[in-house]
C-alpha positions, 0 to 999 in steps of 0.5 A: 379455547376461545374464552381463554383467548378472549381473556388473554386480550382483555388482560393485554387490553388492561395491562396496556391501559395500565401502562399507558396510565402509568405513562401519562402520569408520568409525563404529567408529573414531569411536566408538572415538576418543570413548571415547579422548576420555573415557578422557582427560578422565576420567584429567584429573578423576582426577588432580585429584580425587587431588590435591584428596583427598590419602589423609591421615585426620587432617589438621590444620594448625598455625601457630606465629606467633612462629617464621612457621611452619605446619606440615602434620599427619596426626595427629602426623605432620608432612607438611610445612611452609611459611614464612609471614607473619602479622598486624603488631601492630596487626592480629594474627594471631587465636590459638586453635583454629579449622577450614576453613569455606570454599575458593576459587581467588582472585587479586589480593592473596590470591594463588591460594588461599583458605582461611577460618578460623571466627573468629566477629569477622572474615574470616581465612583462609590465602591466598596473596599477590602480595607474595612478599618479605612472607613471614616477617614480620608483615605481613599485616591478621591473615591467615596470608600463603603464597607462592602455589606453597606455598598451592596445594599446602596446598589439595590437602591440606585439606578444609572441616572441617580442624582449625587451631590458632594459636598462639604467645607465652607467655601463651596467648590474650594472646600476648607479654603484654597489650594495653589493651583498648578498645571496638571491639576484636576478638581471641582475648584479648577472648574471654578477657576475655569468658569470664572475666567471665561466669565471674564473673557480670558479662557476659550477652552472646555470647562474640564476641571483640568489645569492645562495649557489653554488655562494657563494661558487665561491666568498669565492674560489675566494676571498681566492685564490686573498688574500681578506678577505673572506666574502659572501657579495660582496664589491668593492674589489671583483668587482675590483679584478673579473675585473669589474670596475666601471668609469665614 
C-alpha cells in the first residue's frame, strides 16, 4: 500500500513538473513573441524615421519658374529634380529666397504633401495636387504644384529650415519685366519698391511685400517731390525715376 502511495505522489510530483515546464515555456515564448512584436514595430519606425532623415548636410531646393523646375540640392550637388507647376500671371509665383516653416501630410487639392514657405504676404508652399495634367504649366494661385508621387519623395528630404530659392526672368524680383503696381498688391516686386523707397527716406513702414496705405503715401512723396504726375499706380516713370531699370 505504501509503495502505491509512494508512486502516486511521484507521479503528482512529475506531472506537476511537467506543467509548470509547460507553463514556463509557455510564458517564454509569449515573452519572446512580444519582443518579435517590438523588434518589428521598431524596424517600421526605423525605416520611416531614415526616410524622413535623409543623411544629406546642406539641403536646399531651388525653383526655376521659367524652366517649371525644382531642383533638389545638397550643397551644389544636384540629388534630383522634378517637373512642376508654378503661379499663372495673374498670381505669380513669390520670387526670392525663402526657407520651409511648416509640414504637413494634406489631401484634397494639395494633394499628399505640404510644405509652407516664410513669405511674410501670404501662405505658399510646395504641395502636391489632384490636377496631375497642370504640372509643367502656370497654373497654379502662386504655389509650387508637384505630382503627389514627386512631393512625397521631396518630404523625405526636407527639414523645417530648409533653404528655398525661387527664381526666374531677367529682372530679378521683377521677373520678365514690371507690372503697374497698385494698392492691395503683394509680391517680392513690391518688397523691392519697398526697400527702394526706404532707401530713399520716403517709406517708414514694415517692408511686407504689401502695397498699402503707408506705401502709397511714400510713392505720391516721392513722385511730387521727382515732378511726376501723382498717381497710387506705379508706371514706368516712377521705376525709372526710383532707379530701377528694366534692360535687356
Amino acid at each position: 500500500m505504501k509503495k502505491k502511495v509512494l508512486i502516486y505522489i511521484l507521479a503528482v510530483v512529475i506531472i506537476g513538473s511537467a506543467v509548470i515546464c509547460a507553463m514556463n515555456e509557455c510564458s517564454v515564448l509569449l515573452k519572446v513573441k512580444a519582443l518579435e512584436k517590438e523588434l518589428e514595430h521598431y524596424q517600421v519606425w526605423e525605416k520611416q524615421y531614415m526616410m524622413d532623415n535623409p543623411d544629406y548636410e546642406n539641403v536646399r531646393i531651388l525653383i526655376d519658374v521659367d524652366e517649371k523646375t525644382l531642383y533638389l540640392m545638397d550643397g551644389n550637388k544636384l540629388i534630383k529634380k522634378y517637373t512642376v507647376a508654378t503661379g499663372k500671371p495673374s498670381t505669380p509665383t513669390p520670387l526670392g529666397r525663402w526657407k520651409i516653416i511648416s509640414k504637413a501630410r494634406w489631401g484634397g487639392g494639395f494633394g499628399s504633401r505640404w510644405m509652407q514657405i516664410d513669405v511674410p504676404w501670404g501662405k505658399y508652399g510646395i504641395h502636391g495636387t489632384n490636377q496631375p495634367s497642370s504640372i509643367g504649366y502656370s497654373a497654379s494661385h502662386g504655389c509650387i504644384r508637384m505630382l503627389n508621387k514627386d512631393v512625397e519623395d521631396l518630404y523625405t528630404y526636407v527639414k523645417y529650415g530648409t533653404p528655398v530659392v525661387i527664381y526666374g526672368g531677367l529682372f530679378g524680383p521683377f521677373g520678365n519685366g514690371a507690372r503697374n503696381l497698385k494698392p492691395g498688391d503683394k509680391g517680392i516686386d513690391v518688397v523691392e519698391v519697398q526697400r527702394r523707397l526706404k532707401m530713399l527716406g520716403y517709406y517708414n513702414g514694415y517692408i511686407d511685400g504689401v502695397y498699402g496705405p503707408s506705401m502709397e503715401r511714400a510713392v505720391n512723396s516721392f513722385q511730387k517731390d521727382k515732378g511726376l504726375p501723382v498717381n497710387r499706380v506705379i508706371y514706368y516713370e516712377t521705376y525709372r525715376a526710383m532707379g530701377i531699370l528694366m534692360v535687356d
